[in-house]
N, CA, C and O of each residue as an XYZ file, in Angstrom:
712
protein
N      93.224     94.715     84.752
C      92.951     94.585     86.169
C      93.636     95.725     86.920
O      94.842     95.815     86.690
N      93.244     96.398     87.563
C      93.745     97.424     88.419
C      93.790     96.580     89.920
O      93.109     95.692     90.434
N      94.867     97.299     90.271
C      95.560     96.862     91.555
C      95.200     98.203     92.544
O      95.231     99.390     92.217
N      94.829     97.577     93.941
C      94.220     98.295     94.798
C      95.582     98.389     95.694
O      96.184     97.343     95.935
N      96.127     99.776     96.245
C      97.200     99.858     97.290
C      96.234    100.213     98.498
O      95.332    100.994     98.194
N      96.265     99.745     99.916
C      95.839    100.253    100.806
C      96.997    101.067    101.503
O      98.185    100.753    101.427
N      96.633    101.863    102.010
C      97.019    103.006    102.889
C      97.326    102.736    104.346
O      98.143    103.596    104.676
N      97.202    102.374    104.818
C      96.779    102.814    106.591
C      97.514    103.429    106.819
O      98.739    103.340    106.741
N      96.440    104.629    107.347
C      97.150    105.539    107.546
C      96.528    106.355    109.164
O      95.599    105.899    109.829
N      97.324    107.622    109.510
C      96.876    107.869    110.463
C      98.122    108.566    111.538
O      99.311    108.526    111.220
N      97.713    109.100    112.640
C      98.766    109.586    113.917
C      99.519    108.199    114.263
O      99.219    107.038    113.987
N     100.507    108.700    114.903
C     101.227    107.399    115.868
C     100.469    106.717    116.878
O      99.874    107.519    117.598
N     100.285    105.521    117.179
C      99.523    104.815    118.294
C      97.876    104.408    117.340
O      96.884    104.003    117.946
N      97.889    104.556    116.288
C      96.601    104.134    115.785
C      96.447    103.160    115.942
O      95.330    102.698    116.176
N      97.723    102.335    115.860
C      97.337    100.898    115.196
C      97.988    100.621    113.562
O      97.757     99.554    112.993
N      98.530    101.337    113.136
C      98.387    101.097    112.012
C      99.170     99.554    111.540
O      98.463     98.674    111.048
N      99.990     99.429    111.648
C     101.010     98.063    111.600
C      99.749     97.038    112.397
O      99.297     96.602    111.338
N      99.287     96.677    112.965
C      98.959     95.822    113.912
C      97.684     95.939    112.618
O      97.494     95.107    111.731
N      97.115     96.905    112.785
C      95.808     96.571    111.319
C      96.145     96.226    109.967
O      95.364     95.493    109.360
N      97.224     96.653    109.378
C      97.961     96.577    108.778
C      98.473     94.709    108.187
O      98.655     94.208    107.077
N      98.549     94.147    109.707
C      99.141     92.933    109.521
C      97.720     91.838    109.660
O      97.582     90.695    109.226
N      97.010     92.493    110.248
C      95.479     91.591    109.816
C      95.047     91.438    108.693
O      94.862     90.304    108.252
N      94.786     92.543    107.975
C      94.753     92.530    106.426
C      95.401     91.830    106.187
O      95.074     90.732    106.638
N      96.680     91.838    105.398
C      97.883     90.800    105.236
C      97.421     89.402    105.316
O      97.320     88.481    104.505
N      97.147     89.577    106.709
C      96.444     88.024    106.747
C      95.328     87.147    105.920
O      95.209     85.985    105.534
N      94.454     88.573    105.861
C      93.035     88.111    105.212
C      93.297     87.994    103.948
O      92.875     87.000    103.358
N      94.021     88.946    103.282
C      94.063     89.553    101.719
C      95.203     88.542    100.851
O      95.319     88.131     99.696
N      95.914     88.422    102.083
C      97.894     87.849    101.173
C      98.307     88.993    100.150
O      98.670     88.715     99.007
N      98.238     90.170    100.580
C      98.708     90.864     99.511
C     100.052     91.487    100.010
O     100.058     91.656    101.229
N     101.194     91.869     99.360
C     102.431     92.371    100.131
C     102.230     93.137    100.643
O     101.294     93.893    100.385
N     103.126     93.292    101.715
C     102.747     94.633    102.704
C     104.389     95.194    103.333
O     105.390     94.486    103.443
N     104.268     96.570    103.656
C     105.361     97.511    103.646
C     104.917     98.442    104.662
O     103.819     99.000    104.668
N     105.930     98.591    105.609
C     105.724     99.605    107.082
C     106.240    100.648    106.363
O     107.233    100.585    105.639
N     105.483    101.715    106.592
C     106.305    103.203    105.636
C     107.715    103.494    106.719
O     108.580    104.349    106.528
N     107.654    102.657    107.715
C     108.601    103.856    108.622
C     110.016    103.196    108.825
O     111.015    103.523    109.466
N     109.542    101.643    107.642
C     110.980    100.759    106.894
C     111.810    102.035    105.767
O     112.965    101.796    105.416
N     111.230    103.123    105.360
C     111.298    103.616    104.075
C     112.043    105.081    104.734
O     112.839    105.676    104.007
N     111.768    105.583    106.031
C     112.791    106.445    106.555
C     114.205    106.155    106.399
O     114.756    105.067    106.566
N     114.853    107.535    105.976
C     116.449    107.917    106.352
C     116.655    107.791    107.577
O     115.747    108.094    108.351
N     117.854    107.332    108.053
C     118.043    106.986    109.482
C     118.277    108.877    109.824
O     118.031    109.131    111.003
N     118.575    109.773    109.221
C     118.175    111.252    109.402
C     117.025    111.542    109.871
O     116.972    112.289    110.848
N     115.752    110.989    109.249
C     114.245    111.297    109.813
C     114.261    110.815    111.209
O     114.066    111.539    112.186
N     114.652    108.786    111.264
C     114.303    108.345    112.581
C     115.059    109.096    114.073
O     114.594    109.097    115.213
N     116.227    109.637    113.630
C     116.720    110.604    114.323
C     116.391    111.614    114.781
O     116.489    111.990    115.949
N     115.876    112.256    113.692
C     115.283    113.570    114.182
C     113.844    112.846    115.183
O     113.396    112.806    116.328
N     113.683    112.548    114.321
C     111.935    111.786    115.062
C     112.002    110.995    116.710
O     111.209    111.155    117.637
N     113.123    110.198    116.665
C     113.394    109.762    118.000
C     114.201    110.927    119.176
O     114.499    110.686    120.346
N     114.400    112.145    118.449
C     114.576    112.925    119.357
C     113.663    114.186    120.164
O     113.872    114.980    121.081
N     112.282    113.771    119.023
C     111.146    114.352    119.791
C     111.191    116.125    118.576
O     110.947    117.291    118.888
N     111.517    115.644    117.530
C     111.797    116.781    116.592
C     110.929    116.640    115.181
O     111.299    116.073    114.153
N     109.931    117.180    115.377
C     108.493    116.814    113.800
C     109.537    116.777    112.875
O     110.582    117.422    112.960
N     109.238    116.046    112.040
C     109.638    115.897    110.475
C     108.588    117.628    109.619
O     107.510    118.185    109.827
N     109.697    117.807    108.734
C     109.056    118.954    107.768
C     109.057    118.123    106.668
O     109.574    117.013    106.543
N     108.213    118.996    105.629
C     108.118    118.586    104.602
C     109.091    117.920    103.605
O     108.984    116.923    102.891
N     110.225    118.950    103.835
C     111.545    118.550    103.112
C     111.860    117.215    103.214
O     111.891    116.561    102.172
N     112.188    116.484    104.654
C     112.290    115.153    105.261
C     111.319    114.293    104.915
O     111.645    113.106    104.893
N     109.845    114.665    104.546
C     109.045    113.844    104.141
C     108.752    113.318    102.547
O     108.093    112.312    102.282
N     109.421    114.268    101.490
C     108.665    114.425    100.034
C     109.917    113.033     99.854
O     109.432    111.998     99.396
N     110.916    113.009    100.075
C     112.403    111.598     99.606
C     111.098    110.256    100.106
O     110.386    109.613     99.334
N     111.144    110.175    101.588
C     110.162    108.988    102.206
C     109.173    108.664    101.109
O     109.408    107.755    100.313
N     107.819    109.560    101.042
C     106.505    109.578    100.103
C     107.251    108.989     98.989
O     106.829    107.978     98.428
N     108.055    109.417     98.732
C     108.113    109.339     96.417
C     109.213    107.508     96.824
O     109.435    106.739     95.889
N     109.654    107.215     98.108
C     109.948    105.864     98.006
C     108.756    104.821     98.711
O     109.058    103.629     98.750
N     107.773    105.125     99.118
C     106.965    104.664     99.514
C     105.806    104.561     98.196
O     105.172    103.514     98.059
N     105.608    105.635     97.328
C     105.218    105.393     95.995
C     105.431    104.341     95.322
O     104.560    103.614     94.845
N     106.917    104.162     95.222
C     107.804    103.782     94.348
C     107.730    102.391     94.455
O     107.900    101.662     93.479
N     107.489    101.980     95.566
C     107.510    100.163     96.238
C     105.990    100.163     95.527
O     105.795     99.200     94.787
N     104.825    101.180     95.667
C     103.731    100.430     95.656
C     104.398    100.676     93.493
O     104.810     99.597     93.067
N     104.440    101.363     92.856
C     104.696    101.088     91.708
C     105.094    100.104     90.968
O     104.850     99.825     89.794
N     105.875     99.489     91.938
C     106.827     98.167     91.638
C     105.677     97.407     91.591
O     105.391     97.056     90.447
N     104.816     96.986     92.577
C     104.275     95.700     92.794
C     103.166     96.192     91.994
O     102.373     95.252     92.037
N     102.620     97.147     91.261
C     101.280     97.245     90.643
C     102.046     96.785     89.062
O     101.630     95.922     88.289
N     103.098     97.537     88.918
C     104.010     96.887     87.636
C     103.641     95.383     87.620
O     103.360     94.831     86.556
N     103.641     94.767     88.719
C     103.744     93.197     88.734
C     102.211     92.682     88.834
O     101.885     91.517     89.061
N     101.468     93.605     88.654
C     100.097     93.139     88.857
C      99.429     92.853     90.281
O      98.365     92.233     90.306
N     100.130     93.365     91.676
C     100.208     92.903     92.935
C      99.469     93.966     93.813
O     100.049     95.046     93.703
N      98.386     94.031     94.648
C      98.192     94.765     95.446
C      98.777     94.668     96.504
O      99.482     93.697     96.779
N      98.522     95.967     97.516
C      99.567     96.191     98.285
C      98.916     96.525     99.746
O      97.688     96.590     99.814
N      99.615     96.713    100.783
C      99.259     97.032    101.955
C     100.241     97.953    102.897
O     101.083     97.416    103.617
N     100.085     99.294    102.847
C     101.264    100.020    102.949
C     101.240    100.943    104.260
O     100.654    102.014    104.101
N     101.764    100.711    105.487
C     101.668    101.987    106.596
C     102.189    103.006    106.573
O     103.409    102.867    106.664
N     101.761    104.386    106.465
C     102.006    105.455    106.276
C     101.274    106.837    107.210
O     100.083    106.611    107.423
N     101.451    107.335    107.423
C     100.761    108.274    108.775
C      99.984    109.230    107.718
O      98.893    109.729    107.995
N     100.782    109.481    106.225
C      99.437    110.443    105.067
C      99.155    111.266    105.896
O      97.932    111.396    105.954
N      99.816    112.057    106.752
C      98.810    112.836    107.489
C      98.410    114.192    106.761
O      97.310    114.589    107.145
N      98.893    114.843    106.001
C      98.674    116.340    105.376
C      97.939    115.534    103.552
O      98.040    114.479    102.926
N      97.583    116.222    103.482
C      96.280    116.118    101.374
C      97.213    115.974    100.529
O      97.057    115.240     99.553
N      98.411    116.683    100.765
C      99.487    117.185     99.677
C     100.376    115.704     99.901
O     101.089    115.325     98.971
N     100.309    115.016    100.979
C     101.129    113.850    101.120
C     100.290    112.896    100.906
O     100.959    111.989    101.404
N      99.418    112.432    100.580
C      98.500    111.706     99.800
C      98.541    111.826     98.721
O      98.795    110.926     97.921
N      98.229    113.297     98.389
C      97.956    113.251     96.738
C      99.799    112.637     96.098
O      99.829    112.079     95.001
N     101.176    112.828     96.905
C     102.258    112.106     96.457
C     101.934    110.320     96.251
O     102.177    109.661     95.240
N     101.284    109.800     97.626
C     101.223    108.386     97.618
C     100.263    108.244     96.382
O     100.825    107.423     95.657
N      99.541    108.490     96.014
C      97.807    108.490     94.731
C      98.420    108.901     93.336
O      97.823    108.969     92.262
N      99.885    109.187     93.623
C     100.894    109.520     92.128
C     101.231    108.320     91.556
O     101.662    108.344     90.403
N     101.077    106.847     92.370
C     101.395    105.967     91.606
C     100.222    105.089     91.671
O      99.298    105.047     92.483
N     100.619    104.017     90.045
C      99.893    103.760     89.603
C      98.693    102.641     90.127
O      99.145    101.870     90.974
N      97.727    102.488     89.895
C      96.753    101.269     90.228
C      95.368    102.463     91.189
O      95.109    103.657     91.036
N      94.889    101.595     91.961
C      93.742    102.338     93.010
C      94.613    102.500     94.191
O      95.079    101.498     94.734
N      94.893    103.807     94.672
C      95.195    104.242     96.281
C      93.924    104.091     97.359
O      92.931    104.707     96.971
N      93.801    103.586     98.283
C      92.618    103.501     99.058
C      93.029    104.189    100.618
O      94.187    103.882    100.903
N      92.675    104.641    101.186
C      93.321    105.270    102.847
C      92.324    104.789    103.605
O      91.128    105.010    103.416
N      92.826    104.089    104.520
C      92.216    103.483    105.767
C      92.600    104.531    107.131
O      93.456    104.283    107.980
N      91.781    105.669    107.082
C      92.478    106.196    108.188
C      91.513    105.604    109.487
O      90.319    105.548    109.779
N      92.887    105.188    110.088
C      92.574    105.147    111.491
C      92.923    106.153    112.780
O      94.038    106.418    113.229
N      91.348    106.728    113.328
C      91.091    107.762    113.865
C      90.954    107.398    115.649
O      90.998    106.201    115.933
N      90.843    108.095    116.455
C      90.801    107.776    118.064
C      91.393    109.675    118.757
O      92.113    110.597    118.375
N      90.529    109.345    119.904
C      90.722    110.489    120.852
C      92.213    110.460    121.040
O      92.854    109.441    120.784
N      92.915    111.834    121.592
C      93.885    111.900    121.603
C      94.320    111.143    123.254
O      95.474    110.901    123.607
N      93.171    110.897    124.007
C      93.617    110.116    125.600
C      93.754    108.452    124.928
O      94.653    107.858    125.523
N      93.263    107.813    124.135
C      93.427    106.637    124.102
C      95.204    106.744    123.280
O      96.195    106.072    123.566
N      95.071    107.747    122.313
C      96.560    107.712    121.444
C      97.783    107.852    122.116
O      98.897    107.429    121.808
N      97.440    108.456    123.004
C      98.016    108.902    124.119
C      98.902    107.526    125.021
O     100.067    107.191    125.234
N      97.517    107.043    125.347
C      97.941    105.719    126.299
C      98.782    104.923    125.635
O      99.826    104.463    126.097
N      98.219    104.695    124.218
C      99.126    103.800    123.386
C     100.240    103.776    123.288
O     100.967    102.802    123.482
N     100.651    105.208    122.863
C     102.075    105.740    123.024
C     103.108    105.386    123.767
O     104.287    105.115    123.538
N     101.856    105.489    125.500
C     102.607    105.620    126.813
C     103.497    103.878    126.806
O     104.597    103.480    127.189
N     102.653    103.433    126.345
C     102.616    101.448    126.434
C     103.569    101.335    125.703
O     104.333    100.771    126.486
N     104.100    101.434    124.829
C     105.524    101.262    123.485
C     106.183    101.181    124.288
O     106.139    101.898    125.288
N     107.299     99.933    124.001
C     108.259    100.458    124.247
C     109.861    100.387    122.978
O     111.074    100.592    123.025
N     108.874     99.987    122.038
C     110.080     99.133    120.494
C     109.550    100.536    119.659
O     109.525    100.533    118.428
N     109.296    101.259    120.139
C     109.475    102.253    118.656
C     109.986    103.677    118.868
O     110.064    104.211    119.974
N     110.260    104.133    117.933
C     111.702    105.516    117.892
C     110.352    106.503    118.427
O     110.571    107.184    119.429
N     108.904    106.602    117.756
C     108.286    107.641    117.891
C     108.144    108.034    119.040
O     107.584    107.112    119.633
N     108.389    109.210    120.012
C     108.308    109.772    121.656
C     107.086    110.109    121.302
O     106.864    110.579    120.186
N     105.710    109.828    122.607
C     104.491    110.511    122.423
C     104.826    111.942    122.891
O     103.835    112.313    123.520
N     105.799    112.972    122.883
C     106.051    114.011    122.976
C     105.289    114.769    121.303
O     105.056    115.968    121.157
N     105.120    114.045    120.595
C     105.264    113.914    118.972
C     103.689    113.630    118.933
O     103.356    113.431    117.765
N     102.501    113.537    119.906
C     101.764    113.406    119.239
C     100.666    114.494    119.327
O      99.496    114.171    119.125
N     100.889    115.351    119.524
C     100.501    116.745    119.582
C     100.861    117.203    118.151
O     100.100    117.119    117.187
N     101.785    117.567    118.138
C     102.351    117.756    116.449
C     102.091    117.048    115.811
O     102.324    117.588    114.730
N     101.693    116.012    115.592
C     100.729    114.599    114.469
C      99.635    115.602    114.812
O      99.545    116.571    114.058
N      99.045    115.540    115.527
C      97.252    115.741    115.517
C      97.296    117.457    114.937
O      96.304    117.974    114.424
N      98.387    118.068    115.092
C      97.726    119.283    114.481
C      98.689    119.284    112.862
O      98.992    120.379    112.390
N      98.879    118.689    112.523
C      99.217    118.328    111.102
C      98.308    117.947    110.043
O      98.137    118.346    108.891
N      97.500    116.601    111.143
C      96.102    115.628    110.045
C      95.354    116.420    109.785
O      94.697    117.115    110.560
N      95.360    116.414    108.396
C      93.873    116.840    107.870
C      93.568    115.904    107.396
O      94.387    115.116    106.923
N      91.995    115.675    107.382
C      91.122    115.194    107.886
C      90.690    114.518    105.897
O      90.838    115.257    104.923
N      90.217    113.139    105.802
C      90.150    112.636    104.508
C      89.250    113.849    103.789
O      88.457    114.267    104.633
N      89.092    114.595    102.449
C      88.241    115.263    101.997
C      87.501    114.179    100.894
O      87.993    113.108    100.541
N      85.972    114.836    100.371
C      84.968    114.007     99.964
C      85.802    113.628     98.707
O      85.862    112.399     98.745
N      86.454    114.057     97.646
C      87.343    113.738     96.646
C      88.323    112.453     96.771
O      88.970    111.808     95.945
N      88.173    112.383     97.947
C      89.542    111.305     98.306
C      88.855    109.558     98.743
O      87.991    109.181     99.535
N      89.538    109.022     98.007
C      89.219    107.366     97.690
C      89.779    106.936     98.917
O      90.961    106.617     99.047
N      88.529    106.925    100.240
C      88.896    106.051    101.721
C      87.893    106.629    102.309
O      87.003    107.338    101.841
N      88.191    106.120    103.842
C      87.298    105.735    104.465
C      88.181    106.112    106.458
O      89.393    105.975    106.623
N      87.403    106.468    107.409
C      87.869    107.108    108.792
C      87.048    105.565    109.196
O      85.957    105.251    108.720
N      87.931    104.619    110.278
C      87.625    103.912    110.897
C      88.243    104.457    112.692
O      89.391    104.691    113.071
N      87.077    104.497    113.363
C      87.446    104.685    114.978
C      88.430    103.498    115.505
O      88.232    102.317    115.219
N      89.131    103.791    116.024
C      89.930    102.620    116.230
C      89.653    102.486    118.274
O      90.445    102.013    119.089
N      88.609    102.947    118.472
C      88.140    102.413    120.084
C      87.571    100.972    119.724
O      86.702    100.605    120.513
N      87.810    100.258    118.912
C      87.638     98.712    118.648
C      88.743     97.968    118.592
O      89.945     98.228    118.638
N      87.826     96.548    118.436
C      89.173     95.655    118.290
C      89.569     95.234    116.928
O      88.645     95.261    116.114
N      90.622     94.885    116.525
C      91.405     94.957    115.324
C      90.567     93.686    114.813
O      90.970     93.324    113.707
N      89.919     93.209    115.122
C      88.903     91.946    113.624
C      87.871     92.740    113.670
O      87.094     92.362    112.792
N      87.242     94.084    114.502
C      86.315     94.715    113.968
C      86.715     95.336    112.871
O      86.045     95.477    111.848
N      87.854     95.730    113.071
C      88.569     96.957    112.304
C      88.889     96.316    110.982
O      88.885     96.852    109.874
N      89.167     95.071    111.300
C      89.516     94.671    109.583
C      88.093     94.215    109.313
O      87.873     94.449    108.125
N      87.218     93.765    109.788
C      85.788     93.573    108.921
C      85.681     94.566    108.407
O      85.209     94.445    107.277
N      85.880     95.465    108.669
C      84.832     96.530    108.286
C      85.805     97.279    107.293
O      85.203     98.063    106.560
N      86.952     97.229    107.131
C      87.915     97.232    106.132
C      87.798     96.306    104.997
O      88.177     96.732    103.906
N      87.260     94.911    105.084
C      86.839     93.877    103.875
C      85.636     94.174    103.476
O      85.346     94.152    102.280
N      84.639     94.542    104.567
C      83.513     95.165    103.779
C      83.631     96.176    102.632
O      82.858     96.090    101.678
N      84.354     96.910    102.676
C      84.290     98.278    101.993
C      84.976     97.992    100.387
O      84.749     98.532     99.305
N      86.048     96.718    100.857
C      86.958     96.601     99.343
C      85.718     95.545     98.644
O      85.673     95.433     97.419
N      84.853     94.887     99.422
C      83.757     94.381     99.027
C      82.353     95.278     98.168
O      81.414     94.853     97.495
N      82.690     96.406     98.503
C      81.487     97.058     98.323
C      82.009     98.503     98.100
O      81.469     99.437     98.693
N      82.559     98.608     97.654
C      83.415    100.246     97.188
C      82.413    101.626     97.337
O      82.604    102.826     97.533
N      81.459    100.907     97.168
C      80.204    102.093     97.110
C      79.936    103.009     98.413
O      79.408    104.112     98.559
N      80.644    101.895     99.476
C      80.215    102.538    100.943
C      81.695    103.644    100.821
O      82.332    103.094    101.720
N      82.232    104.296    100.545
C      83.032    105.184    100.643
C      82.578    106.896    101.048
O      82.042    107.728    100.316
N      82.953    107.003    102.261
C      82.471    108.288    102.875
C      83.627    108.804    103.318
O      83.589    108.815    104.548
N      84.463    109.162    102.979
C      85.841    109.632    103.846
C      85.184    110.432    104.976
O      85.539    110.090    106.104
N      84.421    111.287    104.906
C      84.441    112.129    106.080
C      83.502    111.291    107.504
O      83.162    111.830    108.558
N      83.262    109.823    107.071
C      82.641    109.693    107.846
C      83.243    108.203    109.290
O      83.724    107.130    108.926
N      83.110    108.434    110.219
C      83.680    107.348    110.683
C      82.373    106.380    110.622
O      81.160    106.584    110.638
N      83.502    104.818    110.518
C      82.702    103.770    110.084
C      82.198    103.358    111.462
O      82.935    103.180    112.432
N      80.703    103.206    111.455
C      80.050    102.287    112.681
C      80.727    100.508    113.540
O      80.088     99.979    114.450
């Protein structure tokens, strides 16, 4: 039996946790906020309005791996938030074992924006989301997922997220889902 890890992934203000925890709901499968898996060094730098480099990111990825490794060891799929925003930081999360799947959740930068503005419990400054958006690259056809618009509401967003683990076949990364 292969064990499916989901991804959600994406910029700050997607949604990702909040989609994240619907799944959860639907699936019961464990689930893990990647931004539990930061050095209080990253959330620092990060809450001071200072991008993370690569260096700061490859420790995070290979422990965010490492949790989904554990639970595929145990036979357990997973549900994991992670921003994945660059190929090279994917292809780290897709290093461990079972099916990696990426749910990226996509939106104009005025709605990401607003989202941002609305927080008020998290370290990320929307000063930071300019530097997210020119970081993401964009899912390529090789890559096991799927671009959901997130100008919906989160039981659209997870239908259409159960559809797909329903039907694997609909996999278009480059395409956003209707």
């Amino acid at each position: 039996m292969t064990c499916t890890h989901l991804v959600v992934m994406g910029v700050a203000g997607c949604g990702k946790s909040t989609v994240a925890h619907a799944l959860q709901n639907r699936l019961g499968w464990a689930i893990a906020d990647g931004d539990d898996f930061h050095p209080a060094g990253n959330i620092a730098k990060m809450s001071s309005g200072t991008p993370l480099t690569d260096d700061d990111r490859w420790p995070w990825l290979d422990l965010i791996a490492d949790w989904t490794a554990q639970r595929d060891g145990a036979h357990n799929s997973t549900i994991v938030t992670c921003s994945a925003l660059r190929r090279v930081y994917r292809d780290r999360l897709r290093a461990a074992p079972g099916r990696t799947l990426f749910v990226h959740l996509a939106g104009s930068h005025d709605l990401l924006a607003a989202r941002m503005a609305g927080r008020t419990d998290h370290f990320m400054p929307p000063s930071l989301l300019l530097s997210q958006l020119a970081t993401l690259e964009p899912l390529e056809q090789d890559e096991d997922g799927f671009v959901i618009d997130i100008d919906r509401s989160v039981d659209e967003i997870t239908d259409l997220v159960m559809a797909h683990l329903n039907d694997p076949t609909t996999n278009h990364p480059t395409e956003v889902l209707p």
